[in-house]
mmCIF file as Biopython writes it, N, C-alpha, C and O atoms, coordinates in Angstrom:
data_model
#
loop_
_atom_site.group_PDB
_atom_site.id
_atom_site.type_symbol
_atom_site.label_atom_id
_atom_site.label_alt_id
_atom_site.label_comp_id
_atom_site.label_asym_id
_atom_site.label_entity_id
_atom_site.label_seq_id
_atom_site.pdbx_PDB_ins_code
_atom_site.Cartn_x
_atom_site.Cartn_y
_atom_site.Cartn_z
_atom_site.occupancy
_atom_site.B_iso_or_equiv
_atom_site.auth_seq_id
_atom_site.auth_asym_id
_atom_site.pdbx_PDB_model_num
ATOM 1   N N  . UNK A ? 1  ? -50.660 -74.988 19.698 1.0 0.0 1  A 1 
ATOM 2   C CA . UNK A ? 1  ? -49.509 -74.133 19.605 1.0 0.0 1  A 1 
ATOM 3   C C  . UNK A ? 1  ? -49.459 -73.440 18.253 1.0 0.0 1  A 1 
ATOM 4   O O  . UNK A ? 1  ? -48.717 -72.460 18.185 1.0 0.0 1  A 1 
ATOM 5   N N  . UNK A ? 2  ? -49.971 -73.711 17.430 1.0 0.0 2  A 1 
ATOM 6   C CA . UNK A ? 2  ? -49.942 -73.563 15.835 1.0 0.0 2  A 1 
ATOM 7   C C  . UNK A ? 2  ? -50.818 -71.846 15.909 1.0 0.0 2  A 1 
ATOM 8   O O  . UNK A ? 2  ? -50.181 -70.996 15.287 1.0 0.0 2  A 1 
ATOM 9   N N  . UNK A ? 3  ? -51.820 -71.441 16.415 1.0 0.0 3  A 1 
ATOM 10  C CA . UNK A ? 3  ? -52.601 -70.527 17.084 1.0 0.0 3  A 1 
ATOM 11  C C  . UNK A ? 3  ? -51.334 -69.509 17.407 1.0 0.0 3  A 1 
ATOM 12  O O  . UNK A ? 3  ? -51.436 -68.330 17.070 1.0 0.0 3  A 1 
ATOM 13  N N  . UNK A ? 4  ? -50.242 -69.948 18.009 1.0 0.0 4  A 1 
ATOM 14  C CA . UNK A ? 4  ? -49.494 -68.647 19.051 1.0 0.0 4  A 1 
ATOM 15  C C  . UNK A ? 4  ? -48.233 -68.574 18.139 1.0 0.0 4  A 1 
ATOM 16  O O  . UNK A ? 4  ? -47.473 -67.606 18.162 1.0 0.0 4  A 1 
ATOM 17  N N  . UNK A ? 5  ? -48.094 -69.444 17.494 1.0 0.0 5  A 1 
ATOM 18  C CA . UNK A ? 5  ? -46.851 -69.058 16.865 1.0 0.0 5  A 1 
ATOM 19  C C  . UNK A ? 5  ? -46.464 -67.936 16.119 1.0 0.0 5  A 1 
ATOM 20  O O  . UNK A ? 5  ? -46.967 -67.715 15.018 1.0 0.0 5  A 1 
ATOM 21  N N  . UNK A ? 6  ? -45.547 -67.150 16.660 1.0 0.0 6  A 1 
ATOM 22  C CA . UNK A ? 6  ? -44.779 -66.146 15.696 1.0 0.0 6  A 1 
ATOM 23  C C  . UNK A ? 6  ? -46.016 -64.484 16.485 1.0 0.0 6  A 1 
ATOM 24  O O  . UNK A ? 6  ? -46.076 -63.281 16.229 1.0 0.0 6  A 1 
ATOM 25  N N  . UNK A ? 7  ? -46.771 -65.450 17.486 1.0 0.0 7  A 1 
ATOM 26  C CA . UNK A ? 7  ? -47.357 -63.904 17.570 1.0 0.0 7  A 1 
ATOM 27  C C  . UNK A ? 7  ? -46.847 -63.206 18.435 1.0 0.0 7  A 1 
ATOM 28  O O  . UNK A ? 7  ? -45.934 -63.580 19.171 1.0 0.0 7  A 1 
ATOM 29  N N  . UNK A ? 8  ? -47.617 -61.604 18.455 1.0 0.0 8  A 1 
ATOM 30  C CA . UNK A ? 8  ? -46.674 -60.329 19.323 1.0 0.0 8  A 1 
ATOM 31  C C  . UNK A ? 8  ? -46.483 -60.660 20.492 1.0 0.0 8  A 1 
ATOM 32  O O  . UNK A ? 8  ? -45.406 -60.789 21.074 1.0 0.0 8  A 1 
ATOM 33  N N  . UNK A ? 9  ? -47.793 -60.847 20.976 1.0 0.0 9  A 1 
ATOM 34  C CA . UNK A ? 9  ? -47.431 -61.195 22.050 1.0 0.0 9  A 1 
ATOM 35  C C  . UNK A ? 9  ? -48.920 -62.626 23.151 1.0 0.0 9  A 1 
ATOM 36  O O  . UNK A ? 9  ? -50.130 -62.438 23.278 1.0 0.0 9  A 1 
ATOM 37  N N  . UNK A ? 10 ? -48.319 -63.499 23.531 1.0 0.0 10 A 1 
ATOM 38  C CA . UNK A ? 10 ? -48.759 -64.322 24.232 1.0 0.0 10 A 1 
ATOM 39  C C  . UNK A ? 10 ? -49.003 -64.073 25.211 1.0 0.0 10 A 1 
ATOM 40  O O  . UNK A ? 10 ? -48.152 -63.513 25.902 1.0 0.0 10 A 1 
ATOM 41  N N  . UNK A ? 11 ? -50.482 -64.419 25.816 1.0 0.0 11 A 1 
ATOM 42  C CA . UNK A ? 11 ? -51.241 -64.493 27.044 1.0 0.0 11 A 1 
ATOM 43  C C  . UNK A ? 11 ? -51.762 -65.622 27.116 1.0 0.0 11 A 1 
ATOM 44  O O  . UNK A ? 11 ? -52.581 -66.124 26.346 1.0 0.0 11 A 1 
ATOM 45  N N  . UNK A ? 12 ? -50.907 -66.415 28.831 1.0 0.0 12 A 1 
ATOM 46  C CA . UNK A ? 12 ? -51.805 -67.811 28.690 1.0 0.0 12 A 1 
ATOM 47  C C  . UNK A ? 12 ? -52.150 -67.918 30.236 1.0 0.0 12 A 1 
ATOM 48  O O  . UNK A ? 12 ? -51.262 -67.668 31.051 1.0 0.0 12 A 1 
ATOM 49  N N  . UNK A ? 13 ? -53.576 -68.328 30.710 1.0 0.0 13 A 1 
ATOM 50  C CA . UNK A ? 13 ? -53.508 -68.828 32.179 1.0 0.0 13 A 1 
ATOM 51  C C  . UNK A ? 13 ? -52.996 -69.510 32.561 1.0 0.0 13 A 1 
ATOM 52  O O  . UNK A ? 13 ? -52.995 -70.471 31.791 1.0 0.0 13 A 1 
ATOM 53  N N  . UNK A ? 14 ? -52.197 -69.773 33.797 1.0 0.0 14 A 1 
ATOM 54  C CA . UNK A ? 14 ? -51.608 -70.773 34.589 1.0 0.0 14 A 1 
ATOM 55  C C  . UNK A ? 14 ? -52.182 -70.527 36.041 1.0 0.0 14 A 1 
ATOM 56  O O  . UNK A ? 14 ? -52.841 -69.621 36.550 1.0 0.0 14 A 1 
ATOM 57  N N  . UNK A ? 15 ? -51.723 -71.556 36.429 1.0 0.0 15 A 1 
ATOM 58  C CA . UNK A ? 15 ? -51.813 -71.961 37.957 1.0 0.0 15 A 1 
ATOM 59  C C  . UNK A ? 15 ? -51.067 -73.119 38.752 1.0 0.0 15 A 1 
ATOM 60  O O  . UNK A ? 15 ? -50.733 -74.269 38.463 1.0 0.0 15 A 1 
ATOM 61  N N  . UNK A ? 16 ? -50.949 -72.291 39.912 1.0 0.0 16 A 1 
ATOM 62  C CA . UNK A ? 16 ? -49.858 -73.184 41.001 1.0 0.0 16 A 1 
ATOM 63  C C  . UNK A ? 16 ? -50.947 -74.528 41.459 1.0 0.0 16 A 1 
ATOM 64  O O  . UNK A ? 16 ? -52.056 -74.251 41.915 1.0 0.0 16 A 1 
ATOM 65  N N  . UNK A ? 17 ? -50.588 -75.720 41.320 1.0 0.0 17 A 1 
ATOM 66  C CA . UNK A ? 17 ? -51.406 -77.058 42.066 1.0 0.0 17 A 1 
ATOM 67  C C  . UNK A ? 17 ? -51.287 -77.309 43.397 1.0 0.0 17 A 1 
ATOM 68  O O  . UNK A ? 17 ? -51.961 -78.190 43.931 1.0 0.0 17 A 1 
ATOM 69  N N  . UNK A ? 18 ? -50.370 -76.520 44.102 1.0 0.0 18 A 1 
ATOM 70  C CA . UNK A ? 18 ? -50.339 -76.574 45.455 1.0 0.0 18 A 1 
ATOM 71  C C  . UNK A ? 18 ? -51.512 -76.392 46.398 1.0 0.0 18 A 1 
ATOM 72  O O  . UNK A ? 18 ? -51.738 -77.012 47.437 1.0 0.0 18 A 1 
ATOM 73  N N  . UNK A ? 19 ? -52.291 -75.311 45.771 1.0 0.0 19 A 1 
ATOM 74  C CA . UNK A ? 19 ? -53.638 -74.737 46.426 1.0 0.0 19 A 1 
ATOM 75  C C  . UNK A ? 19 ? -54.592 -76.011 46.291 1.0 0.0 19 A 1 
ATOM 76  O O  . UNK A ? 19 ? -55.425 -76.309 47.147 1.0 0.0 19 A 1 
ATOM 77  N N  . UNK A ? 20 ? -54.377 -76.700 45.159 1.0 0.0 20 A 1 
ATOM 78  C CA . UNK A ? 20 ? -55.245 -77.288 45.089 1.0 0.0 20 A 1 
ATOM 79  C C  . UNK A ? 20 ? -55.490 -78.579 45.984 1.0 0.0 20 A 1 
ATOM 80  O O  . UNK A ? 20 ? -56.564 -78.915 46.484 1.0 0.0 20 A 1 
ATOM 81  N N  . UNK A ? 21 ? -54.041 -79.349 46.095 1.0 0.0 21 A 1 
ATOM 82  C CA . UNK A ? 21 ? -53.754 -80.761 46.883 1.0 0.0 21 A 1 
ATOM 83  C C  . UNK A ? 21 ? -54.543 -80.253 47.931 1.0 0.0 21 A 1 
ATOM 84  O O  . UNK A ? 21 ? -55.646 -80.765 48.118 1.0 0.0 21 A 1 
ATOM 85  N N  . UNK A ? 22 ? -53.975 -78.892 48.984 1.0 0.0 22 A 1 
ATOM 86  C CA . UNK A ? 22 ? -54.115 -78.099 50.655 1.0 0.0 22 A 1 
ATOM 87  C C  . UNK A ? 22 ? -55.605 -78.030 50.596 1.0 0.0 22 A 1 
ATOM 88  O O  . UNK A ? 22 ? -56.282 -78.361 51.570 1.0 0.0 22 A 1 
ATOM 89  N N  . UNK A ? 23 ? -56.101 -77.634 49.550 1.0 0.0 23 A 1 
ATOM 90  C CA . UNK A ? 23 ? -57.571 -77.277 49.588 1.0 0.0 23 A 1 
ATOM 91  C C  . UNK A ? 23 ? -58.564 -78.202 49.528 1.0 0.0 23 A 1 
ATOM 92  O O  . UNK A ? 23 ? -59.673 -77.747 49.808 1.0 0.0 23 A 1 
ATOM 93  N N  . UNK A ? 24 ? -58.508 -79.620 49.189 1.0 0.0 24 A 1 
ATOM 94  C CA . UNK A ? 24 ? -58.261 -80.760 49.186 1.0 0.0 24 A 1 
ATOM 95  C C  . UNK A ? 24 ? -58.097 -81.943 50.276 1.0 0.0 24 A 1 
ATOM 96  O O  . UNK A ? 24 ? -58.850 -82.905 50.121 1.0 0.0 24 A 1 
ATOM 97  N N  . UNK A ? 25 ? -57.534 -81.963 50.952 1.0 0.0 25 A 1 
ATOM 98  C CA . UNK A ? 25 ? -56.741 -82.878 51.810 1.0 0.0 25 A 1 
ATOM 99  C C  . UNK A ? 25 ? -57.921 -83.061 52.800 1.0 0.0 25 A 1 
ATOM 100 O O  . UNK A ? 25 ? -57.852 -83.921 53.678 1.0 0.0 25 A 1 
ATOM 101 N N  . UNK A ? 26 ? -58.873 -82.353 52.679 1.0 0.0 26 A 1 
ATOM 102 C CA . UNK A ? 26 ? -60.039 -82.988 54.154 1.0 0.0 26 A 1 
ATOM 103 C C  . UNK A ? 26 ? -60.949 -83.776 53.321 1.0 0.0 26 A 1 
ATOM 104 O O  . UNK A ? 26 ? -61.764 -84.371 54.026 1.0 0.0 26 A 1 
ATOM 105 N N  . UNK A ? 27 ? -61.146 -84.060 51.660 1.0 0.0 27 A 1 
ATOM 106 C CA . UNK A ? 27 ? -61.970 -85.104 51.387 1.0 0.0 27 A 1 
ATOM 107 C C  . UNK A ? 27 ? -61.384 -86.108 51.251 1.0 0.0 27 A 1 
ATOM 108 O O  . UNK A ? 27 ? -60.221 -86.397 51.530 1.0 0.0 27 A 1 
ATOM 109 N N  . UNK A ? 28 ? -62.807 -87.124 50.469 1.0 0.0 28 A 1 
ATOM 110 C CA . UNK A ? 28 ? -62.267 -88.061 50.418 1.0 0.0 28 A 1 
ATOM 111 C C  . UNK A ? 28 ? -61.168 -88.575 49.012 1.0 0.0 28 A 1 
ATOM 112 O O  . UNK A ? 28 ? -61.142 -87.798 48.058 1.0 0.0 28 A 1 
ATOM 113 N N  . UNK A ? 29 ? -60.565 -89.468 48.955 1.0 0.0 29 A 1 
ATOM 114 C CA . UNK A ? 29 ? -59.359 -90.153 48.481 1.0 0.0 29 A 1 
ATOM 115 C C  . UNK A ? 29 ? -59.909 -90.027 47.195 1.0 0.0 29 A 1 
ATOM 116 O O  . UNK A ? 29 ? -59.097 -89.936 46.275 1.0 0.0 29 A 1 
ATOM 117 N N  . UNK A ? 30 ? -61.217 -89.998 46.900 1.0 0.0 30 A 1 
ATOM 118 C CA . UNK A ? 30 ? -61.780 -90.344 45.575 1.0 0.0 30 A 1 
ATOM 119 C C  . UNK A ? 30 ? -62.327 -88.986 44.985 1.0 0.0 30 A 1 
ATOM 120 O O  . UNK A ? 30 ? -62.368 -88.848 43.763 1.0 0.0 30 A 1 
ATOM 121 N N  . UNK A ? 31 ? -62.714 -88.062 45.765 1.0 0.0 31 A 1 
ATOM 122 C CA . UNK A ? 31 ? -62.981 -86.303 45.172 1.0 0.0 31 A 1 
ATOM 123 C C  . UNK A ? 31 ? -61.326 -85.659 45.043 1.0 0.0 31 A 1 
ATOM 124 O O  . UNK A ? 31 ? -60.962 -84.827 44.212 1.0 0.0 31 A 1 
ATOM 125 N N  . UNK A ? 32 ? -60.582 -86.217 45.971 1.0 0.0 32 A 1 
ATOM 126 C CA . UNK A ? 32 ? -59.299 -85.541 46.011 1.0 0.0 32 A 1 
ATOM 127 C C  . UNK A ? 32 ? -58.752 -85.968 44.942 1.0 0.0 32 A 1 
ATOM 128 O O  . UNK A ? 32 ? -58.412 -85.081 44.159 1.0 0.0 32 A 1 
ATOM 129 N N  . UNK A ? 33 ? -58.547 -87.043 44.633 1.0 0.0 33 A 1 
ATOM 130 C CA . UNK A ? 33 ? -57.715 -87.619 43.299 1.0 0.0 33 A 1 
ATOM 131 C C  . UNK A ? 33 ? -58.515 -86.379 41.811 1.0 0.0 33 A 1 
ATOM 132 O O  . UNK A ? 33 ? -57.990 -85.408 41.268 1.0 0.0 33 A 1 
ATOM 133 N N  . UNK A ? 34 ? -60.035 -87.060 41.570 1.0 0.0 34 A 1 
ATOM 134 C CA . UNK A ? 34 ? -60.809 -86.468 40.620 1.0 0.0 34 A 1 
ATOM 135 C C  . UNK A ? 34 ? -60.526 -85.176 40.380 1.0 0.0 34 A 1 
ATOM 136 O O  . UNK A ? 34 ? -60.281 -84.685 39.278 1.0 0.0 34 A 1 
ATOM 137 N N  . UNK A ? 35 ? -60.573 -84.443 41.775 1.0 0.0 35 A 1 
ATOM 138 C CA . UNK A ? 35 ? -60.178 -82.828 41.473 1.0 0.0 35 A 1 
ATOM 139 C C  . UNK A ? 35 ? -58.677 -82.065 40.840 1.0 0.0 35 A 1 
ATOM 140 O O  . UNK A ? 35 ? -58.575 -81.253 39.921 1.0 0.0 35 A 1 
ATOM 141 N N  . UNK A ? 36 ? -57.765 -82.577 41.582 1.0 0.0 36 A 1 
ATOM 142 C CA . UNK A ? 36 ? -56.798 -82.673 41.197 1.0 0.0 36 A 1 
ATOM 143 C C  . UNK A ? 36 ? -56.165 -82.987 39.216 1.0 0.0 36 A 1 
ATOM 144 O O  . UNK A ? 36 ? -55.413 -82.350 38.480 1.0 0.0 36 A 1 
ATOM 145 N N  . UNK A ? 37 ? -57.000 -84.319 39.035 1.0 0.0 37 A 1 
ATOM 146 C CA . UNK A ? 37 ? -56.805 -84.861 37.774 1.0 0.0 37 A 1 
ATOM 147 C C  . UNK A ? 37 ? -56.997 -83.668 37.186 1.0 0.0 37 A 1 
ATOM 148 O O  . UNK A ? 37 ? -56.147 -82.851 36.832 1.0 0.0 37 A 1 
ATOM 149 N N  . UNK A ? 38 ? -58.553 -83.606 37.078 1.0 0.0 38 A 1 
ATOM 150 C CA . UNK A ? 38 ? -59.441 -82.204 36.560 1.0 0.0 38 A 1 
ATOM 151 C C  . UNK A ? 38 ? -58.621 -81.120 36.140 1.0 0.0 38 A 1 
ATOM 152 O O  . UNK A ? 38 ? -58.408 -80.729 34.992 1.0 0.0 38 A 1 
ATOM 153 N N  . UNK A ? 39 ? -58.024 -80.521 37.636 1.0 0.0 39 A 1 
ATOM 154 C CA . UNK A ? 39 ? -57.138 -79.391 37.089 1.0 0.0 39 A 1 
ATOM 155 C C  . UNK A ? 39 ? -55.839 -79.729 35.962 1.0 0.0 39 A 1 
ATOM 156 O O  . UNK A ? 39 ? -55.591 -79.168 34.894 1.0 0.0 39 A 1 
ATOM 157 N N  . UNK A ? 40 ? -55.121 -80.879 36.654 1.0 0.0 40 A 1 
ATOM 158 C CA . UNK A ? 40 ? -53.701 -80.747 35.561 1.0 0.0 40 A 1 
ATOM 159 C C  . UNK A ? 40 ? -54.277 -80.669 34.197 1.0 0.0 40 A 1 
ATOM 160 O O  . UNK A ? 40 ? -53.561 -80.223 33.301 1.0 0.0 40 A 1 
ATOM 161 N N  . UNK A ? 41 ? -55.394 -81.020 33.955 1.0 0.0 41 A 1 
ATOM 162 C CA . UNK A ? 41 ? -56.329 -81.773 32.480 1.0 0.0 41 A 1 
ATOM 163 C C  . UNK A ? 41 ? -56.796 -80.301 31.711 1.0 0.0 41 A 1 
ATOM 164 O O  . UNK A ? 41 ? -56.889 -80.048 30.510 1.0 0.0 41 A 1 
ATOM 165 N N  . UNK A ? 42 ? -57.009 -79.587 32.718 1.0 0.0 42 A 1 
ATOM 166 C CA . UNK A ? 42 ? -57.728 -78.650 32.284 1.0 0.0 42 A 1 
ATOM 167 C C  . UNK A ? 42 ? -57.088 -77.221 32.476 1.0 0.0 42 A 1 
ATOM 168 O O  . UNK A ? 42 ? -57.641 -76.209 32.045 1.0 0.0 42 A 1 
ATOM 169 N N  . UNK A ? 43 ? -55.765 -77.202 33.219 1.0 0.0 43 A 1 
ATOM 170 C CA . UNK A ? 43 ? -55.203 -75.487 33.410 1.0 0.0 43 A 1 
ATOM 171 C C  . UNK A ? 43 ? -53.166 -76.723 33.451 1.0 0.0 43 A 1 
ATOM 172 O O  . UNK A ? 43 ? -52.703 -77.825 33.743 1.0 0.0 43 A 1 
ATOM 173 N N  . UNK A ? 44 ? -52.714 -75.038 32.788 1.0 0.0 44 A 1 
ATOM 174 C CA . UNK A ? 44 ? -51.554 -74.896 32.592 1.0 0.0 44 A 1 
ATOM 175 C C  . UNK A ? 44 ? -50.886 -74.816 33.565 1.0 0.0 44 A 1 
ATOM 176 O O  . UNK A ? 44 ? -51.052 -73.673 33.990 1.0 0.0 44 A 1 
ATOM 177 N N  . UNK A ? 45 ? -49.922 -75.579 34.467 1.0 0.0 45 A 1 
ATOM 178 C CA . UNK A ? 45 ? -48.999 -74.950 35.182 1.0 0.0 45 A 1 
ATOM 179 C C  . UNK A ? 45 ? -48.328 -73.684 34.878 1.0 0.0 45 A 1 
ATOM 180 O O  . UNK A ? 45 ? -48.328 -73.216 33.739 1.0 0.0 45 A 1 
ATOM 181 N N  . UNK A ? 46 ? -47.813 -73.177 35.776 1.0 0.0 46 A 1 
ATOM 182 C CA . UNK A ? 46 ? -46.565 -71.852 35.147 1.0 0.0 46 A 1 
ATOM 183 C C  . UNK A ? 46 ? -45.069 -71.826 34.460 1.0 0.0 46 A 1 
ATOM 184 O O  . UNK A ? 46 ? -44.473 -70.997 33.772 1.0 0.0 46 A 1 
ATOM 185 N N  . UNK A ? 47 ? -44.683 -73.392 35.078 1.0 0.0 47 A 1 
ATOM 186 C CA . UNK A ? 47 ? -44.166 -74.128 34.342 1.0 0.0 47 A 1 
ATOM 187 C C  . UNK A ? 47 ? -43.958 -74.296 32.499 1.0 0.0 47 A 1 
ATOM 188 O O  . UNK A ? 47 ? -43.257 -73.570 31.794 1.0 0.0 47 A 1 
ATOM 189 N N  . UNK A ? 48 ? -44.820 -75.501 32.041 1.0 0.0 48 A 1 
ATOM 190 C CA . UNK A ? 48 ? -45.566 -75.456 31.005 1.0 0.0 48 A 1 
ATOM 191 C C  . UNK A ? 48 ? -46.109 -74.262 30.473 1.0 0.0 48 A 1 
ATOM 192 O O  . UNK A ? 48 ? -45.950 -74.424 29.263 1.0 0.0 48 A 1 
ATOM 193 N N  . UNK A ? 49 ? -46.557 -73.355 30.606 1.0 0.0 49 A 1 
ATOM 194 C CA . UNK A ? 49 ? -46.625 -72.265 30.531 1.0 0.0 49 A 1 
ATOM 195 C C  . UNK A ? 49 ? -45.781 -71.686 29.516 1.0 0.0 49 A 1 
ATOM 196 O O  . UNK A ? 49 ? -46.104 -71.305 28.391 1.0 0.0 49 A 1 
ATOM 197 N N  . UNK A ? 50 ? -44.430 -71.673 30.187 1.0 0.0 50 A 1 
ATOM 198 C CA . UNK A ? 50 ? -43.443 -70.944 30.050 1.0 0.0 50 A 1 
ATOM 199 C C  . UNK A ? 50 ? -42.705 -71.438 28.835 1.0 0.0 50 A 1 
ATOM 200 O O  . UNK A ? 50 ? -42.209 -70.840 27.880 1.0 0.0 50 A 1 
ATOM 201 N N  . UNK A ? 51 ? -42.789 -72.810 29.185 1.0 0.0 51 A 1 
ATOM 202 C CA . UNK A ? 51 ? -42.448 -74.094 28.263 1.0 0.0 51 A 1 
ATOM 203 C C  . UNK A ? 51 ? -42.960 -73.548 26.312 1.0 0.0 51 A 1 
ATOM 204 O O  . UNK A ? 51 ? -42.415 -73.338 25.228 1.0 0.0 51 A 1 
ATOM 205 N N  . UNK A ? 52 ? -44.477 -73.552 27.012 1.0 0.0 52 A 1 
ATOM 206 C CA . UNK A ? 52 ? -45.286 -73.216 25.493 1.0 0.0 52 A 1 
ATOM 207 C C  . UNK A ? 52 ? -45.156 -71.859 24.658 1.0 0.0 52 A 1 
ATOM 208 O O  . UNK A ? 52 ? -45.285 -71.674 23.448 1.0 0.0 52 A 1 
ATOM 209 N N  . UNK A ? 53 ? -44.827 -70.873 25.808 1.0 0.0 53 A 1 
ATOM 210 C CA . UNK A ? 53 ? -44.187 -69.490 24.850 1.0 0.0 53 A 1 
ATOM 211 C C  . UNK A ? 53 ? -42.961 -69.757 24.260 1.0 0.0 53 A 1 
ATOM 212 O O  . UNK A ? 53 ? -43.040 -69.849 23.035 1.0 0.0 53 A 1 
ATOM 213 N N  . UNK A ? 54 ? -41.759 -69.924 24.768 1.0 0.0 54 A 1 
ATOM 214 C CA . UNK A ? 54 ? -40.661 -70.488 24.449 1.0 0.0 54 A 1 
ATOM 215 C C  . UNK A ? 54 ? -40.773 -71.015 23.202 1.0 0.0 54 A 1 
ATOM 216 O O  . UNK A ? 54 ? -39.922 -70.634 22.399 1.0 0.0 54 A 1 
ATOM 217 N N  . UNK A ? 55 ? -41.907 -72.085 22.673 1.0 0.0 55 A 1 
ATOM 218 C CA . UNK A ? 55 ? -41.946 -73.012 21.696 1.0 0.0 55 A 1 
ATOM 219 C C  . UNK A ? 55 ? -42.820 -72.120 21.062 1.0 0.0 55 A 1 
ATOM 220 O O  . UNK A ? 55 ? -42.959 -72.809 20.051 1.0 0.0 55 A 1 
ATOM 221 N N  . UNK A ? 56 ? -43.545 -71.105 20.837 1.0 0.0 56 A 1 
ATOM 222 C CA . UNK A ? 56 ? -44.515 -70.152 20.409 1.0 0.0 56 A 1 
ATOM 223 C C  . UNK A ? 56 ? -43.525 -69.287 19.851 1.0 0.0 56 A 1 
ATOM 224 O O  . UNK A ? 56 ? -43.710 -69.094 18.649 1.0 0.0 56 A 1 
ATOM 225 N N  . UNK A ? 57 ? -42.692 -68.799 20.259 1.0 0.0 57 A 1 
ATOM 226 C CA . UNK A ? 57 ? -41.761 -67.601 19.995 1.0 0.0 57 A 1 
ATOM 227 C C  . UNK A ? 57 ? -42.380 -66.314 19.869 1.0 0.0 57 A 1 
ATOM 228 O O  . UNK A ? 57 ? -42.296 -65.650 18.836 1.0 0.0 57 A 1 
ATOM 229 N N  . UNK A ? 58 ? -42.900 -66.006 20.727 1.0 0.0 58 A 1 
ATOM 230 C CA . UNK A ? 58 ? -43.708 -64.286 20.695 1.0 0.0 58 A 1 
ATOM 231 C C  . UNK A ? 58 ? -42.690 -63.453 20.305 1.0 0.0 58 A 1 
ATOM 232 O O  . UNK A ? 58 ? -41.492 -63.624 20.531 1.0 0.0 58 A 1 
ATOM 233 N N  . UNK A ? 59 ? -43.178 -62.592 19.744 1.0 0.0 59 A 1 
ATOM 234 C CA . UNK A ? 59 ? -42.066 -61.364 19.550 1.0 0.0 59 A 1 
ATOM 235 C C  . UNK A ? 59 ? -41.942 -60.764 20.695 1.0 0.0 59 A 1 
ATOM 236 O O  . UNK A ? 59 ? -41.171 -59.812 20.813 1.0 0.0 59 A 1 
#
């Protein structure tokens, strides 16, 4: 966060996890969990997201 603070303006990826569970749901218990983890670990909800500009304060 130290990176975004106070700047003009903030650009961050997010993504909805919904696609991911649906896209998902025909393996098994043990790729489905892993994948899942993966994403929260590795991409921003839109949520959080929103959360982190807020605390960034873009102009």
């Amino acid at each position: 966060m130290a990176l975004a603070a106070g700047t003009d303006l903030l650009l961050h990826e997010a993504i909805g996890f919904d696609w991911v569970q649906d896209d998902y749901k025909e393996t098994d218990a043990a790729t489905r969990t892993a994948t899942i983890e993966h994403h929260r670990k590795s991409h921003t909800s839109p949520a959080d997201a929103g959360s982190l500009a807020a605390a960034a304060g873009p102009r």
